[in-house]
C-alpha positions in Angstrom: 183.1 15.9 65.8 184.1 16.2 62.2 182.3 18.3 59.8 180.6 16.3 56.6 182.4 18.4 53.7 183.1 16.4 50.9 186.8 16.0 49.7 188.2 17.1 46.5 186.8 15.3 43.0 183.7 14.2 45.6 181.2 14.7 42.1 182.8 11.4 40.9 182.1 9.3 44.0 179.1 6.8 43.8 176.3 7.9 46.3 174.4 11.0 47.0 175.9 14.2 47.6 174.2 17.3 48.8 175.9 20.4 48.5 174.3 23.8 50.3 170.8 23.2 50.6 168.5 25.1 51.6 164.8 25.8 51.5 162.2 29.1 53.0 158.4 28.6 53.4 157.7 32.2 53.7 158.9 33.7 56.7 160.7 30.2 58.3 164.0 29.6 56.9 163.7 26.0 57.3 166.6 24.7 55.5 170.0 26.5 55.8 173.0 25.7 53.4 173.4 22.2 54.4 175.6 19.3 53.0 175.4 16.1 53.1 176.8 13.0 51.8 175.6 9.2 51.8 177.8 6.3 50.2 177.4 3.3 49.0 175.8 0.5 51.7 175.9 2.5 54.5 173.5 4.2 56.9 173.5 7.6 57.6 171.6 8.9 61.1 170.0 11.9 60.6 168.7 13.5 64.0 167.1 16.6 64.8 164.1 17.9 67.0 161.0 18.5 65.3 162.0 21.2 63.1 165.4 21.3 62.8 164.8 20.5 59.0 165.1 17.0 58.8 161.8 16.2 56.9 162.7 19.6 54.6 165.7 17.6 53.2 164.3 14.6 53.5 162.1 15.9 51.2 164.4 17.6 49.0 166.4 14.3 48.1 163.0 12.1 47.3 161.8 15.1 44.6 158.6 16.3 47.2 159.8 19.5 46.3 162.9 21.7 45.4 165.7 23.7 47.3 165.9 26.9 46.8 169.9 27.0 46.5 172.4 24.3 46.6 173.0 21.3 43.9 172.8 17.4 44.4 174.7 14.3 42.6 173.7 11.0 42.3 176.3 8.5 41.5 178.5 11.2 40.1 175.6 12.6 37.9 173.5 15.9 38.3 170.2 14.8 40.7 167.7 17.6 40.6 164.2 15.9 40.8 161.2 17.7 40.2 158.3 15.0 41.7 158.5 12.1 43.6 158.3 9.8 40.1 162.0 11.4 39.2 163.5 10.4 42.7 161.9 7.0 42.1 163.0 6.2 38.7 166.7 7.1 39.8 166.6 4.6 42.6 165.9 6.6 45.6 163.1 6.2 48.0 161.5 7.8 51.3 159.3 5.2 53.1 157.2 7.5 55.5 156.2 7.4 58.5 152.5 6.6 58.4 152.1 4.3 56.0 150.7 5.3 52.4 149.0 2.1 51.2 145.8 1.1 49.8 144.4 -1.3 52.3 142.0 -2.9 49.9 144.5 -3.9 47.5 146.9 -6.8 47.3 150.6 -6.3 47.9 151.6 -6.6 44.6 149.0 -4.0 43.5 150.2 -1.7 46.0 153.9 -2.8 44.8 153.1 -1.3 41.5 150.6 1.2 42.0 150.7 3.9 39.3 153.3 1.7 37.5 151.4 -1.5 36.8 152.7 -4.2 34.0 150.9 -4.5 31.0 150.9 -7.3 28.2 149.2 -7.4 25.2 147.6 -4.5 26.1 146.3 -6.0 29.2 147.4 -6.2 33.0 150.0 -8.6 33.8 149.0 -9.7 37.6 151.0 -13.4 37.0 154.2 -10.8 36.2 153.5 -8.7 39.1 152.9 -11.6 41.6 156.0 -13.0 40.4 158.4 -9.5 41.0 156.6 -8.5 44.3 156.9 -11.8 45.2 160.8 -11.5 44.5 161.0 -8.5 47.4 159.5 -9.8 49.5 161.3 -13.1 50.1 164.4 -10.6 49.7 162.9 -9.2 52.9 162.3 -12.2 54.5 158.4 -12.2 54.1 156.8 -15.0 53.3 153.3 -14.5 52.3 151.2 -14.8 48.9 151.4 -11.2 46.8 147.8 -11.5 46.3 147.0 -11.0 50.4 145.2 -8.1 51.1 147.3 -5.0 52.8 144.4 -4.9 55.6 145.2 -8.1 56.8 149.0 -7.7 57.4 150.6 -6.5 60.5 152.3 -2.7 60.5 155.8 -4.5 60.5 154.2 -6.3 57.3 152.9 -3.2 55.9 156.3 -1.6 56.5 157.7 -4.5 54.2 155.5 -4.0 51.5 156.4 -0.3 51.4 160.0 -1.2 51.3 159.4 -3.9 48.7 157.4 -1.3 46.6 160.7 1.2 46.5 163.0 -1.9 45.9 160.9 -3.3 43.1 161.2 -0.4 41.4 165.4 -0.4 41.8 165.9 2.0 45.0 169.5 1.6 46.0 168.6 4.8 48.4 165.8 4.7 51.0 165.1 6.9 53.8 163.5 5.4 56.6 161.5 8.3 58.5 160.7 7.2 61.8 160.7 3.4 61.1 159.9 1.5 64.1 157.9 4.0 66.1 155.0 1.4 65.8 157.0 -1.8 66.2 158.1 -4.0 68.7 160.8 -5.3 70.0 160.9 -8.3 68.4 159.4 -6.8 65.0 162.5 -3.4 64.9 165.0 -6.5 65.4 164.1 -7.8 62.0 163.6 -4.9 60.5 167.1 -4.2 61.4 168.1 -7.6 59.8 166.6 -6.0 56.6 168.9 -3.2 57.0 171.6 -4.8 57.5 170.9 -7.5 54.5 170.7 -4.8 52.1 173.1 -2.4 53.1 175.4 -5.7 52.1 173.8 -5.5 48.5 174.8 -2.2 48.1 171.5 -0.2 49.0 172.3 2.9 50.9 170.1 4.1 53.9 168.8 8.2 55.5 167.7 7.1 59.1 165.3 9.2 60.4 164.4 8.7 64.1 164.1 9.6 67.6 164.9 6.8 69.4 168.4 7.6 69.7 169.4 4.3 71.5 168.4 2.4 67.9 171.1 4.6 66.1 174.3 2.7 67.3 172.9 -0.6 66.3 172.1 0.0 62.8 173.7 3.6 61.7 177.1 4.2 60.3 177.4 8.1 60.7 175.4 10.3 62.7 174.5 14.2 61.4 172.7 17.0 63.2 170.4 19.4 62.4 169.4 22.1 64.7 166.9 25.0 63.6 167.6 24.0 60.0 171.3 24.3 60.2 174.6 21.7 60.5 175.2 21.5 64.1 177.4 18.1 63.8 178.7 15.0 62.5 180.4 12.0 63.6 182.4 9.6 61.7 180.8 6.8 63.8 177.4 6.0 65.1 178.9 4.4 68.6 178.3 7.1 70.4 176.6 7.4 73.9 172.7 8.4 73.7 173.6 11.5 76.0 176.0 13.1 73.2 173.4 12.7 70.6 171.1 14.8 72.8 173.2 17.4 73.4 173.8 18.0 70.2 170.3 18.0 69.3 169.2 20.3 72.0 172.6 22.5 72.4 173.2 22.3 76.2 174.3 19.2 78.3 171.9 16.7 79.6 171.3 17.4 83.3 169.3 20.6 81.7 166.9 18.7 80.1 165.5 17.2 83.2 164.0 19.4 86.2 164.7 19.1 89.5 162.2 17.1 91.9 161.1 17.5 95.3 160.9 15.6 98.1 158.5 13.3 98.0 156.0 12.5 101.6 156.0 9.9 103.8 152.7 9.0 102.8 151.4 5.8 100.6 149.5 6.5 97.7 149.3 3.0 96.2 150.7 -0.2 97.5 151.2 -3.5 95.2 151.8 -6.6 97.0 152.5 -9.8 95.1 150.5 -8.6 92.0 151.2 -11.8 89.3 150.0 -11.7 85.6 147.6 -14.1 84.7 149.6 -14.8 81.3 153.6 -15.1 83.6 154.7 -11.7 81.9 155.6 -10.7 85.6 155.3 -12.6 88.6 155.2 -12.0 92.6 155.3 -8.0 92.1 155.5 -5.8 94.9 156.3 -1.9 96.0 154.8 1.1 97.4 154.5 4.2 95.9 154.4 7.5 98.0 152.2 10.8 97.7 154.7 12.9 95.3 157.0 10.2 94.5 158.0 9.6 90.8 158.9 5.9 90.4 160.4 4.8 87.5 160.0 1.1 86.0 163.6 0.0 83.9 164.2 -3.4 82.0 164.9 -4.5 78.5 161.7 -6.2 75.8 160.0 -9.0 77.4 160.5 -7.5 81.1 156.9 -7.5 81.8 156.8 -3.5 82.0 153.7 -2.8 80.0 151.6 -6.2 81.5 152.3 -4.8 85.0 150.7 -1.2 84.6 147.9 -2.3 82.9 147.0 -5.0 85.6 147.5 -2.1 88.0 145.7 0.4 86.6 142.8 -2.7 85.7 143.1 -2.7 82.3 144.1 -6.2 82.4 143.0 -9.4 85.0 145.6 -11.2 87.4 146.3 -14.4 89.1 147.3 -13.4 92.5 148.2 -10.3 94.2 146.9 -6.9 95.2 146.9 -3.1 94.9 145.6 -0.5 97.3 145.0 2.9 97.1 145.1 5.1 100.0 144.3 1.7 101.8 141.3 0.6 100.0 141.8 -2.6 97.6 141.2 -2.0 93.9 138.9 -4.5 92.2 141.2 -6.8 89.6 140.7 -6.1 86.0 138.8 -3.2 86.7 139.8 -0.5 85.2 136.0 1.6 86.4 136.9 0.4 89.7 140.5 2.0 89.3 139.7 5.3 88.0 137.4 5.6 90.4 139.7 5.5 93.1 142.2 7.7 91.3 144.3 5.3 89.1 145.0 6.4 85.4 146.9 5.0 82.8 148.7 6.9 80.0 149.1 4.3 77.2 152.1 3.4 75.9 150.7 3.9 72.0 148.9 7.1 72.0 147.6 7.1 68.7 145.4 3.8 69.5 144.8 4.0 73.2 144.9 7.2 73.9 143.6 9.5 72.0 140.1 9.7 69.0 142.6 10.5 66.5 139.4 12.5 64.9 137.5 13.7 67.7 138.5 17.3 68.8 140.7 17.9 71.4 137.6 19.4 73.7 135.8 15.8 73.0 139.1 14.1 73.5 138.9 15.4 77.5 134.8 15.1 77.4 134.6 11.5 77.0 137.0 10.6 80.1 135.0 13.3 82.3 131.3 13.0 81.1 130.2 13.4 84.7 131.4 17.4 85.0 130.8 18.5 81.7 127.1 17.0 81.7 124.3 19.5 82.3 120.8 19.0 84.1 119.3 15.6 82.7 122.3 14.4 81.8 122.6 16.4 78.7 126.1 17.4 77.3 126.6 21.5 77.8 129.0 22.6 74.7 129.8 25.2 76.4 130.9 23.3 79.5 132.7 20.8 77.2 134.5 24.0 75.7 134.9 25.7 79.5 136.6 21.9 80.0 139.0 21.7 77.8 140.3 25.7 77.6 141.3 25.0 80.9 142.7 21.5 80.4 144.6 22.9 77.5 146.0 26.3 79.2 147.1 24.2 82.2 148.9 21.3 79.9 149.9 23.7 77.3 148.7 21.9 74.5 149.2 24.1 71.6 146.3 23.4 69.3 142.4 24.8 69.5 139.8 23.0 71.7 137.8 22.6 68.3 141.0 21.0 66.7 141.2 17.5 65.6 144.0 15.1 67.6 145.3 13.9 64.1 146.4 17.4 63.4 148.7 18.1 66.8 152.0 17.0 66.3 153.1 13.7 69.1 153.8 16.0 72.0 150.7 17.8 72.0 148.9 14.8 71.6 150.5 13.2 74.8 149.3 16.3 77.0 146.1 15.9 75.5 146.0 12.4 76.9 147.2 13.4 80.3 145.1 16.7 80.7 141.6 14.5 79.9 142.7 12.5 83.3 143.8 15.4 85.2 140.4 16.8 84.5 139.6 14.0 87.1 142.3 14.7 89.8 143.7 11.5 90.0 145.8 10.1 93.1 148.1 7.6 91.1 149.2 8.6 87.8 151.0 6.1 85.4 152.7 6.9 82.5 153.7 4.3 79.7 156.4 5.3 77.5 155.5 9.4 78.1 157.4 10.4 75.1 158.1 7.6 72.6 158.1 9.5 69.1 158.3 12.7 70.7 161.3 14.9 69.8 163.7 16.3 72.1 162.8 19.5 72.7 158.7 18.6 73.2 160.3 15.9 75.8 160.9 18.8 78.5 157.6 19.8 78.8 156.3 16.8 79.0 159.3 16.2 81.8 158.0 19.6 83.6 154.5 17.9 83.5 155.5 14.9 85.2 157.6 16.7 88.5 155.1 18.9 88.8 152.0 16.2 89.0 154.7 14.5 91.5 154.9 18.5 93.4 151.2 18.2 93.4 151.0 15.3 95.8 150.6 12.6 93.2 152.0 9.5 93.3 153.7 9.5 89.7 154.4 6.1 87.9 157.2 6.2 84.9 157.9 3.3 82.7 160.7 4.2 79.6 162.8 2.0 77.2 165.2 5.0 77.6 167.3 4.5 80.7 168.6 8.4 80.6 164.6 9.3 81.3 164.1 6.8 84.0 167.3 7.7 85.6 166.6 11.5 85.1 163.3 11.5 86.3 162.8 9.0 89.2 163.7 8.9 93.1 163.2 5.2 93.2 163.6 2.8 90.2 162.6 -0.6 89.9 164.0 -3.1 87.7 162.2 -6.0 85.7 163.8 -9.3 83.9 161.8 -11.9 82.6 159.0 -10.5 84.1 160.4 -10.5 87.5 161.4 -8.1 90.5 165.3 -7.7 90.5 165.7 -4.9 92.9 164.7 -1.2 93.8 167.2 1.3 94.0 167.4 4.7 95.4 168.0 7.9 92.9 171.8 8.1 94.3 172.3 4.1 93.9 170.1 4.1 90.7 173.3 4.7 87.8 172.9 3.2 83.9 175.2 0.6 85.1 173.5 -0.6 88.3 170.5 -0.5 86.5 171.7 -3.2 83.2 173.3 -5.5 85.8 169.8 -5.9 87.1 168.0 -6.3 84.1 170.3 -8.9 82.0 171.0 -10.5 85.7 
């Protein structure tokens, strides 16, 4: 670990430098005399939980607002921005994460919103077609300028936002949480960007929490911890488990809780379950009453495809489930609930949760049969008596009346596993239980799942991240290609045992 001071005569360097900044909303010192320094064509990682001040400088260096102490340089010039239009016109731009388009417009209109070309005293669109249409190819996107944002993918999207900061010169971008709605296939290219630019000279802020991205596309790694330095490494090729103790201050094995014995008892029993599409083929395993079973593989295992067709979200070929020895219905997802199955979705945002709908409505619409009244009316109060509970038990920090859009990813996810535990569920799967969850929100959500496992319930986890599988699980099964490689016991199931059988 090497502290990020820069050396002697640093002011004449090309980059950004950040020198003792820090920043108070009232009462929360969020921001606490940090430094930091980004050269030329590199990538900088910049990790912390939720609030450990990485938005607040973030912030700072694209002209949001200012610091309250400290001083920035910008190619060996004085950088103090007072909006976002200053950080811009010096060539530095923060691409956030949810998107901040204007669906109805073209990309090149969105390219240069609030800066459009004019000539002879009228807009230029051939001109703007022409330089949009210049960043994009440099991105490797081939579509017209003149198609409509709505239409695009969010990878797409992401482009244009990119394009927008690089048409306009930005030899600095920070990426806040850049693939937490991509795919595998879609965070590979945009790491390809990356690295194509980082080759021209542009210079990257990397702002994520899926640390196991961070090797392949950072240079250097600092940590932020309650707003203050906590560490920095010269190198990026670090092992996911030192990145989160750094971030969270204590070793690993404290982070995940200790689970119990599971029973001797089946809860649900797959037998030869096959995908009607070949994302997995000839599945089989049993799952007992309070048994966490984790699910491990790389992209393109079949992960996903397989929980859905158990919990009937999606049809199969061949094959069968059974719950407590009665044989779920294919592709029926009524049939499954009803015999206890529930599926937390891997993307919350679109699967899981009414984004505007309260939190109380949220749990309502999956339990409409005990919070209707005589008639078949809908009892406020009983809606409200619902979801107090449903929060007090999950914790969920946020008021019943509270929209979902306002909690922050954590609170979110327990929203979406207290509105099934409302129905008391025998099997419960979770997809991806905290992707684009910090750190420190991650333990609760880890308490959550041993204790639904403590409660009897057969307890299904599938996670990109190996450390949560391995941390979590008595049994994990591995998937490649869509096919069974082996199950293997918590003391058998090690990081390494576990990639031999997925890239076998």
């Amino acid at each position: 670990m090497t502290t990020s001071t820069p050396t002697p005569g640093g002011d004449q360097r090309r980059g950004l430098i950040v020198r003792g900044a820090s920043k108070r909303f009232g009462a929360t010192q969020a921001l606490h005399s940090i430094d930091l320094e980004v050269r030329p064509g590199e990538c900088v990682a910049l990790l912390g939980e939720n609030g450990a001040g990485k938005s607040t400088l973030a912030n700072i260096i694209a002209g949001v607002f200012p610091s309250d102490t400290g001083e920035m340089t910008w190619d060996g010039q004085p950088y103090a921005p007072t909006a976002p239009g200053d950080a811009l016109d010096a060539g530095i731009g923060l691409i956030h994460q949810e998107m901040r388009l204007l669906p109805d417009l073209s990309i090149s209109e969105n390219v240069f919103v609030g800066r459009q070309l004019m000539s002879g005293g009228r807009l230029d669109r051939k001109e703007m077609d022409r330089r949009a249409h210049e960043q994009l190819q440099r991105l490797g996107l081939d579509v017209s300028p003149r198609r409509m944002v709505r239409s695009l993918r969010v990878a797409a999207q992401q482009q244009v936002e990119i394009a927008k900061a690089l048409a306009l010169n930005a030899r600095l971008l920070i990426l806040d949480e850049p693939t937490a709605a991509l795919g595998g296939e879609e965070t590979d290219h945009l790491f390809e960007q990356v690295d194509a630019l980082k080759a021209q000279g542009v210079s990257f802020i990397y702002v994520s929490h899926r640390l196991e991205e961070i090797a392949r596309i950072c240079d250097r790694v600092v940590v932020l911890r309650d707003g203050e330095w906590v560490a920095s490494h010269e190198t990026a090729q670090l092992p996911v488990r030192q990145l989160v103790e750094d971030m969270v201050g204590r070793k690993i094995e404290d982070v995940f809780p200790e689970v119990t014995a599971p029973t001797d008892q089946a809860a649900i029993v797959v037998d030869g379950l096959t995908s009607g599409d070949g994302s997995f083929t000839d599945v089989s395993f049993t799952v007992h009453q309070g048994e966490i079973f984790g699910i491990a593989g790389i992209v393109g295992a079949g992960r996903t495809e397989l929980v859905r067709a158990i919990a009937g979200a999606d049809p199969v070929a061949a094959g069968t489930v059974m719950v407590e020895g009665k044989q779920l219905k294919p592709g029926s997802s009524r049939d499954a609930i009803t015999a206890g199955v529930v599926l937390v979705p891997e993307d919350r945002k679109a699967q899981g949760v009414v984004l505007d709908m309260s939190i109380a409505d949220n749990i309502a619409v999956a339990n409409l049969d005990s919070v209707a009244g005589p008639g078949g009316f809908i009892g406020p109060r009983r809606v409200r008596e619902v979801a107090d509970e449903a929060c007090r038990i999950m914790t969920v920090k946020g008021r019943p009346e509270q929209a979902a859009r306002t909690l922050s990813g954590g609170n979110q996810q327990k929203v979406v596993i207290a509105k099934w535990l409302e129905r008391k569920p025998r099997v419960v799967i979770l997809d991806e239980p905290t992707r684009g969850i910090d750190v420190g929100a991650r333990e609760s959500i880890y308490d959550v799942i041993v204790d639904l496992a403590r409660q009897g319930m057969a307890v299904i986890v599938v996670s990109s991240e190996l450390e949560e599988v391995l941390g979590l699980s008595h049994r994990v099964m591995v998937l490649a290609r869509g096919r069974q490689m082996g199950i293997l016991d918590r003391e058998e199931a090690t990081d390494v045992a576990v990639m031999q059988l997925a890239t076998a």
